[in-house]
N, C-alpha and C positions, 0 to 999 in steps of 0.2 A: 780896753783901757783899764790901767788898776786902781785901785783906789789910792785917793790921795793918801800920800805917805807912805807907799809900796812901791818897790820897783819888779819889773818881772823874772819870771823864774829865769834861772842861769842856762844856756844852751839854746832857748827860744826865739825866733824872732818877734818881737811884739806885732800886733795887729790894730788896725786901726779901725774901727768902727765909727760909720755912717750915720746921722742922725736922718729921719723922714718923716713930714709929717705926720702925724695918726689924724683920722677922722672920726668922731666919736659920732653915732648913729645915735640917739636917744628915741623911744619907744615908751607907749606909755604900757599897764600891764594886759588891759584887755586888748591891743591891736597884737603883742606877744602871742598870744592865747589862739585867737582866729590864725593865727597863722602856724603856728602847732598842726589845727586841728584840717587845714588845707593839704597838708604835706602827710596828712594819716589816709585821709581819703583820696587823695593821689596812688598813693604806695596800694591800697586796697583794688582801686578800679582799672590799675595799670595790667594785670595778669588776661584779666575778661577783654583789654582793649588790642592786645596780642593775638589771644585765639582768633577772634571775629575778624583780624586784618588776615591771617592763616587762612582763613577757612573761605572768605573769599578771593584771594588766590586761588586754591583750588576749584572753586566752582567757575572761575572763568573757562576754562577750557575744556569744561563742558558744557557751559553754555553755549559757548562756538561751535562745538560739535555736532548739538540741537539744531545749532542756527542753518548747519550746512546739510543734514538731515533732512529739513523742511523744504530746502531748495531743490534736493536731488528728486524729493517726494512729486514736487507740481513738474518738474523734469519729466518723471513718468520710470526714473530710477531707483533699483529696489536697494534697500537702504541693510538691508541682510550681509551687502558685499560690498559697503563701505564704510559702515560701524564697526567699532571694532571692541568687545567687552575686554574691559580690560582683566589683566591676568592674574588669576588668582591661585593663592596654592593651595597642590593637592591636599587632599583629607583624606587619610586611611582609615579602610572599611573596610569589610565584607563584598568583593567583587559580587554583583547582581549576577545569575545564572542567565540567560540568554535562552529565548522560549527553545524548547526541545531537546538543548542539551544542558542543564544544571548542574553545578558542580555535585559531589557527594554532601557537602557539608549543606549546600545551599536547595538539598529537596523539598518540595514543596509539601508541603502536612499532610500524612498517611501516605508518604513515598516512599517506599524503606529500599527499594531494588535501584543497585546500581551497576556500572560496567566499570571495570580500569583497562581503558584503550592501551595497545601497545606504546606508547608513547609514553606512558603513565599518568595522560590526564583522569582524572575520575567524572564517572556523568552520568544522571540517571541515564535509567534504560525507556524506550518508548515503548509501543507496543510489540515493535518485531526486530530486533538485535542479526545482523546478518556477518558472518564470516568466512576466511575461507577454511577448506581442506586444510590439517595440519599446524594451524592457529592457533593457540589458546586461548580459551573462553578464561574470565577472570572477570566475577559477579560477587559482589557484595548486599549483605540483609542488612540490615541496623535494625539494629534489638541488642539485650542481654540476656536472652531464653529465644532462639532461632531452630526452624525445623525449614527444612528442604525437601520441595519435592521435583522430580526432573522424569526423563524418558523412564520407562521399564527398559528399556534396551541397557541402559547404563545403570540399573540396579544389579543387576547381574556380570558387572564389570570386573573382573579378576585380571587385570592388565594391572591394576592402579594408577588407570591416566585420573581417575575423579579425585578429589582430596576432598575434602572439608576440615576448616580452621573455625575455630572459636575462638573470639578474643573479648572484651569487658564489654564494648560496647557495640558492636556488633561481628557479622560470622561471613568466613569468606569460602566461595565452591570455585574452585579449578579444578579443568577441564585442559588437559594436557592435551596435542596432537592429534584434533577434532577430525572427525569422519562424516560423511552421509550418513549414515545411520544414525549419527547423535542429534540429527532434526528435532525439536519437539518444542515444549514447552516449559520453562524454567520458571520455579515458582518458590516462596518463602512465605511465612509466617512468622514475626517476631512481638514479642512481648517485653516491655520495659518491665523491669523488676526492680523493685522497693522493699527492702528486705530480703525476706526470707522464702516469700512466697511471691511465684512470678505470673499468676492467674488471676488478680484481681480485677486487672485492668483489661481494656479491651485488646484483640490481638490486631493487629496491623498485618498486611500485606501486599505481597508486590507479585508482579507477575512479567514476565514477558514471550515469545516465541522465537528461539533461534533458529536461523538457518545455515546450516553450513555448504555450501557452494564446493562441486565436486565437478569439473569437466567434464567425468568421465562419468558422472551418474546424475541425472536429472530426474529421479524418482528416488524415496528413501530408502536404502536394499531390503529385502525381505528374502528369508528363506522357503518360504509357501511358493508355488506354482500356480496353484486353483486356490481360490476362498471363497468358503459355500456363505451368501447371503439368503438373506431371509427378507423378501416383500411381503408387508406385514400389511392388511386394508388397514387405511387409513394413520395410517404410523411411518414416520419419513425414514428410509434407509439412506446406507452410508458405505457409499465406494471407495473404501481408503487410499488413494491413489497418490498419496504425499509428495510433493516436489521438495526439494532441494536448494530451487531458487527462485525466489517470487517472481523474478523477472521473463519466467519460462511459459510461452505458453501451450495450456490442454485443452486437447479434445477426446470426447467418449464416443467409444467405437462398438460394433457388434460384430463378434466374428464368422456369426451365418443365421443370415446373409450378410457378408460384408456390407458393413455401411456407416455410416458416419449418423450419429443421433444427435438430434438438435438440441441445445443446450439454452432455453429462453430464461431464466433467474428464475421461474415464480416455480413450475411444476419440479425443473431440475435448474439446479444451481450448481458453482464452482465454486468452493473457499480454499484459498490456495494454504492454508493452515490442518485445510482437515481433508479435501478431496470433493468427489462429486456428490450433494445432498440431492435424493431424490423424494420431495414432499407430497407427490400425489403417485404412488406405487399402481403400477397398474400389470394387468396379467401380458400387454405386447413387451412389456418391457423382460419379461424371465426368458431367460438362455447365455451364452458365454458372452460377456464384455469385458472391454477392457482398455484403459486408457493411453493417450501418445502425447508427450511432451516434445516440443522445439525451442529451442535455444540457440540463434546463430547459425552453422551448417550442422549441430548436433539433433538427433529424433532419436525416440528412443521410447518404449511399449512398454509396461507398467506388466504386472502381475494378473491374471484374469482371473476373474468374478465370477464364480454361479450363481446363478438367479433364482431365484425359488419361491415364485409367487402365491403365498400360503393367505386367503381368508383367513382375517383377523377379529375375531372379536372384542368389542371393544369396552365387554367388561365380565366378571369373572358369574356363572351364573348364578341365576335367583329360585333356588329347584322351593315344592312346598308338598307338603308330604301329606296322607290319609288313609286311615284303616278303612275298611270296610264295614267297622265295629268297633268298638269303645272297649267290650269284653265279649270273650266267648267262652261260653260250657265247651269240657274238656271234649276231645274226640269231633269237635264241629273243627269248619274250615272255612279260611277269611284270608284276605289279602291286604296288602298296604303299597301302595300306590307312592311313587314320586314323578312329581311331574316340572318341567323347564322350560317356559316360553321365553324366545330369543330369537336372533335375527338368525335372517335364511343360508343354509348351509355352515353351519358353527356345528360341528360334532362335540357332542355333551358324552361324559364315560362317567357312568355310576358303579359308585362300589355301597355294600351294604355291610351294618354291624347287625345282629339279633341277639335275643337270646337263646335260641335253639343251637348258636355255636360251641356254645359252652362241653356238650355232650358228641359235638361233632354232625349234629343232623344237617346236611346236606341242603342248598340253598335252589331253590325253584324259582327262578327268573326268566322274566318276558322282558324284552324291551322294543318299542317301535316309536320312529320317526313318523310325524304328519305337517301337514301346511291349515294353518286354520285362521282367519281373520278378526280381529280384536283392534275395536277402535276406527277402520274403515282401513287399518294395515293388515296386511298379509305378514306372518310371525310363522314361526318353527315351533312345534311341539314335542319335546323328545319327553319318553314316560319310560320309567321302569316298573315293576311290576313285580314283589314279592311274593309268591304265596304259599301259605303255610297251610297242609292240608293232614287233619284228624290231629287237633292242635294238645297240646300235652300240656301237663302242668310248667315243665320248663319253658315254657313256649309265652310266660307270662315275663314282662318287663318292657324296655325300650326299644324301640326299633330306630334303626340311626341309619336317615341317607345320604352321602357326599355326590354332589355332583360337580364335575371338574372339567373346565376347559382350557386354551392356552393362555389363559388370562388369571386364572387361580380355579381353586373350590372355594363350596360352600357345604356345610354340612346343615341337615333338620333331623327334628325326634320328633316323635309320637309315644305314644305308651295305649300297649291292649294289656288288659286284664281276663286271665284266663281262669274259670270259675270252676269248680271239683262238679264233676256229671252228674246229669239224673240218671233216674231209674229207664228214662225211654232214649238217650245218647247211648249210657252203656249199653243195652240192649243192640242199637244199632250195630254199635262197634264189637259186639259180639258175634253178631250174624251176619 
């Protein structure tokens, strides 16, 4: 409506406006104030009465699941395969290695040896790495300073199936189009380096045994026919009769009289990494043997042995030496004795130094063998025997005895003193 005395704008239709009553609320100023301060604390405890309605919502239906849990449990049903955890997502990590075969990155501390399988997985290596004929070996060190040691057979490789790579952090041996003969033992030493110098620290190393698997060889080939061993008393010998394939099995033979020897672990043993260990050598056991592997419909006879059952002593000897005399007047005659007690049948070889060699004088020696008892033992007595006869002024200095057997020498001195003649020596040695 316009005010009085206006009419409205030209073009408009006018509008008419409603009167209604109003209700006026009156308040005094402190019920205003409490109710302010209702509508503050509202808006405040309204966020926390949200979450707690949330939050049990979700725990209902786990409490249901408890509940149904409980039930299946006095059932006598196992609750493993009706539970069900709920689903969570994966976390990227470092895959765990799986006992026995570990990734390369995932070896276990002071593991530096690994394989890279044809496949390309990486994995440490265990104790014995087996492959076939033709295969390539593909072994990794980790270090920054790596040395390799493998067969003698493939040091002397001029094929160039072996390689070796260095690279920052560790070093890799490929082994191209593997043979039986490349059997052995594959081994590394590597050193982290810190600078400049790569020997501070301690060296780390790995080790394993490969086998390469040949059909057509179940023994590792050799070019020898006979191999003279040596039974040593009391010292274990070693019939190198190496398989090919762990899963092959040997026996030790004798070729006269044909016979098959018993093979119990403790006197003679088999380690299929090194051959037949024999720990208590004995003299039935010397003459031609020699080993037979089977595998399948394959046999097949190993390289033959000579045996050669040599008494061994079992330590290098203890000779101790004695003049006859401290000194002697020139033209007198005196001897010096060395002597070796030791067990029975140990041949003892003496050699002697003087000083009469100086001038070339010519060496006078005895030696003899005896059995004498010491201590309520029966022992060997072997003696040499120098003697120097109408003894000369050269004749004065050290006498030096070695005695040597297969175990080493020892060498002893003495010292005579040869004193200028009397008046009744000379005379002697005059008439």
């Amino acid at each position: 409506m316009s005010p009085p005395g206006t009419s409205p704008p030209p073009g408009r239709n006018p509008v008419t406006l409603h009167s209604y009553p109003v209700h006026t609320i009156s308040h005094s100023g402190e019920e205003f104030a409490e109710l302010v301060m209702d509508c503050k604390l509202l808006l405040i405890l309204l966020p926390s009465l949200l979450l707690l309605a949330e939050c049990d919502v979700k725990q209902r239906p786990e409490k249901t699941a408890n509940k149904k849990a409980t039930k299946q449990v006095a059932l006598g049903v196992s609750t493993k395969s009706t539970t069900k955890k709920p689903k969570q997502e994966p976390i990227k990590r470092q895959p765990k290695p799986k006992p026995g075969t570990p990734s390369f990155q995932g070896q276990a501390a002071g593991s530096i040896l690994s394989q890279v399988l044809p496949t390309g997985k990486i994995q440490q290596v265990g104790d014995t790495v087996t492959i076939k004929a033709g295969q390539t070996l593909d072994l990794r060190c980790k270090g920054t300073s790596v040395r390799w040691n493998y067969p003698p057979y493939l040091q002397e490789d001029d094929e160039g199936r072996l390689k070796l790579k260095h690279f920052g952090r560790y070093s890799q041996l490929i082994l191209a189009n593997a043979s039986a003969a490349d059997t052995g033992e594959f081994s590394c030493g590597g050193y982290q380096c810190d600078g400049h110098d790569c020997h501070d620290g301690e060296e780390k190393t790995g080790k394993t045994f490969v086998f390469v698997t040949d059909p057509q060889d179940l023994f590792v080939p050799t070019e020898d026919y006979y191999v003279v061993i040596q039974l040593r008393t009391r010292q274990p010998a070693l019939l190198p009769c190496q398989v090919t394939n762990p899963l092959a099995k040997v026996t030790l033979h004798r070729e006269f009289p044909p016979e098959q020897i018993p093979v119990d672990g403790a006197k003679i043993a088999f380690d299929v990494k090194k051959g037949f260990i024999i720990y208590q050598p004995q003299l039935s056991l010397a003459g031609s043997l020699f080993c037979i592997a089977e595998l399948g419909n394959l046999r097949q006879m190993s390289t033959k042995y000579m045996l050669i059952y040599v008494h061994y002593p079992s330590a290098p000897p203890k000779p101790t030496i004695e003049a006859s005399v401290k000194s002697a007047r020139a033209g007198e005659n005196f001897v010096v004795t060395c002597t070796v007690l030791g067990e029975l049948e140990i041949k003892v070889d003496f050699t002697w130094e003087y000083p009469g060699q100086q001038i070339g004088r010519p060496p006078y020696v005895r030696e003899n063998v005896s059995q004498t008892r010491r201590g309520g033992q029966l022992m060997q007595q072997s003696e040499s025997i120098l003697y120097i006869d109408e003894s000369r002024a050269v004749d004065d200095g050290i006498y030096t005895c070695t005695a040597q057997n297969l175990q080493g020498s020892t060498s002893v001195t003495t010292r005579v003193t040869v004193l200028a003649p009397t008046s009744t020596t000379r005379a002697r040695s005059q008439g």
